[in-house]
N, C-alpha and C positions, 0 to 999 in steps of 0.2 A: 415732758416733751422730749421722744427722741432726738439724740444728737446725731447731724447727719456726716455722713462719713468724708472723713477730711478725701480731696483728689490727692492726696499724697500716698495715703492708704489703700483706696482704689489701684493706686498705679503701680503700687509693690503685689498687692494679688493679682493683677494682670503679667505683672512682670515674674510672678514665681508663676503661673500658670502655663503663659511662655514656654518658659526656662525648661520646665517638668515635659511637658510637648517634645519638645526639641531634643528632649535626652533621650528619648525613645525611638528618635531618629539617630540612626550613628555613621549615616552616610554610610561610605563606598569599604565593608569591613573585609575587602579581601576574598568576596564571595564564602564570608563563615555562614553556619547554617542556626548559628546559635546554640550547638552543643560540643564545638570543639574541631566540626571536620570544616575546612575549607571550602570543600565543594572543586578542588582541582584533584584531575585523577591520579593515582600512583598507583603504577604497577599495572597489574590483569585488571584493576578495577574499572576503567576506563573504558571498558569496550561497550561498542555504541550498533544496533541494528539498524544498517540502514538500507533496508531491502534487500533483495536480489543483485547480485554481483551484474552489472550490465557487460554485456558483451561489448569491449572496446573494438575488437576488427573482426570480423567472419565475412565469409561470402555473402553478397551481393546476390546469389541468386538461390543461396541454398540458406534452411535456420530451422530449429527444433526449439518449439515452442511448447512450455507443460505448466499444467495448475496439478496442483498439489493442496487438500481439502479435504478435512473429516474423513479420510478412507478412500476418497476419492481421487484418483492419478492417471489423468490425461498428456497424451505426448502427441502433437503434433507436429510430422517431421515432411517438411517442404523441400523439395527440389524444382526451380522455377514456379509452374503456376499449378502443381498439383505432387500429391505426397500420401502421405498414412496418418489416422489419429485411431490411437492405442488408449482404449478405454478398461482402465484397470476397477471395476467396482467394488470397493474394499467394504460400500456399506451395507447393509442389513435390508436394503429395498431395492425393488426394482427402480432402473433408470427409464427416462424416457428418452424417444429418437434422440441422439444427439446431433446438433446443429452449431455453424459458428458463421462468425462474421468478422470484415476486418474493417479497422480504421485504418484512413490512410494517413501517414503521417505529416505529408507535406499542408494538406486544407484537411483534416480529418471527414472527409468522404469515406460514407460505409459504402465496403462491399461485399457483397451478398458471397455466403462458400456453399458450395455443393458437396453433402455428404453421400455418395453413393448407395444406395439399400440403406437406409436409415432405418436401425432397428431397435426395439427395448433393450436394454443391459441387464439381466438379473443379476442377483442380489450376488456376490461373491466371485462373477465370470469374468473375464478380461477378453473380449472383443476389439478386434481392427478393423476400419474402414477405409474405403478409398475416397480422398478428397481432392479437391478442384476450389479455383478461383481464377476470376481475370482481372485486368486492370488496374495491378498493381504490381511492381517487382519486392521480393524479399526487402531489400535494402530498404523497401519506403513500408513496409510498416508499422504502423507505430502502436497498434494496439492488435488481438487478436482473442476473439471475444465469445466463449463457450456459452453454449444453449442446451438445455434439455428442455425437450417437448419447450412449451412458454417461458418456463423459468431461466433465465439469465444467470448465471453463475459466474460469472466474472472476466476480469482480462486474465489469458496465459503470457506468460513472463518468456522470452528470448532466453533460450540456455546454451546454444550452441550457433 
């Protein structure tokens, strides 16, 4: 007949089981990574991307907006409610019409831009057009949203 295991015994293997657990835990080490570095930065190493530098002050009625993409380099340069977008085609196909739209910043209401002769981009040409919108001044928007033909290509980023 098996002898059953004393609770003394049981409670030293729970207790080293524990113990082994918990050493694999080393709490708070400094933010080490387990091979010697810390994990806090020194020096150049530090440097951190964190987007596009935003425009802390610029006119209120005037702003130069550009996406930058695979070849492709759009500038959209506003004075009040109409301006120029400079379609640089760096890629290897034709573009379609370009088109954009703004969000407004304050309740993000779109509005609709008017790109003058809306035309193809071939492959390697840089074309300008004349643009328009209403209903919203410079300072309020919050997004500014490129289109070719249907495809949606993103927001342009405030660079001036």
């Amino acid at each position: 007949m098996p002898r059953p295991v004393k609770p003394i015994r049981r409670s030293i293997a729970f207790a080293f089981c524990i113990a082994l657990l918990l050493s694999a835990c080393t709490g708070d080490d400094g933010g080490s990574n387990r091979n010697g570095a810390t994990g806090e930065p020194t020096g150049g190493t530090g440097v951190t991307n964190d987007g596009p530098t935003p425009v802390e002050s610029g006119s209120a009625t005037a702003g130069t907006y550009e996406y930058v993409n695979a070849g492709l380099h759009v500038t959209i340069t506003i004075d009040g409610n109409e301006g120029t977008m400079e379609v640089e085609n760096g890629t290897d196909r034709e573009l379609p019409r370009p088109d954009f739209y703004i969000l407004d910043a304050r309740d993000g209401t779109e509005i609709s831009g008017d790109v003058a002769d809306p035309a193809p981009i071939p492959a390697g040409e840089t074309v300008t057009f004349d643009v328009a919108f209403e209903g919203v001044e410079v300072r309020n928007i919050g997004l500014l949203i490129l289109l070719f033909g249907s495809d949606n290509y993103g927001a342009s980023v405030r660079t001036a």
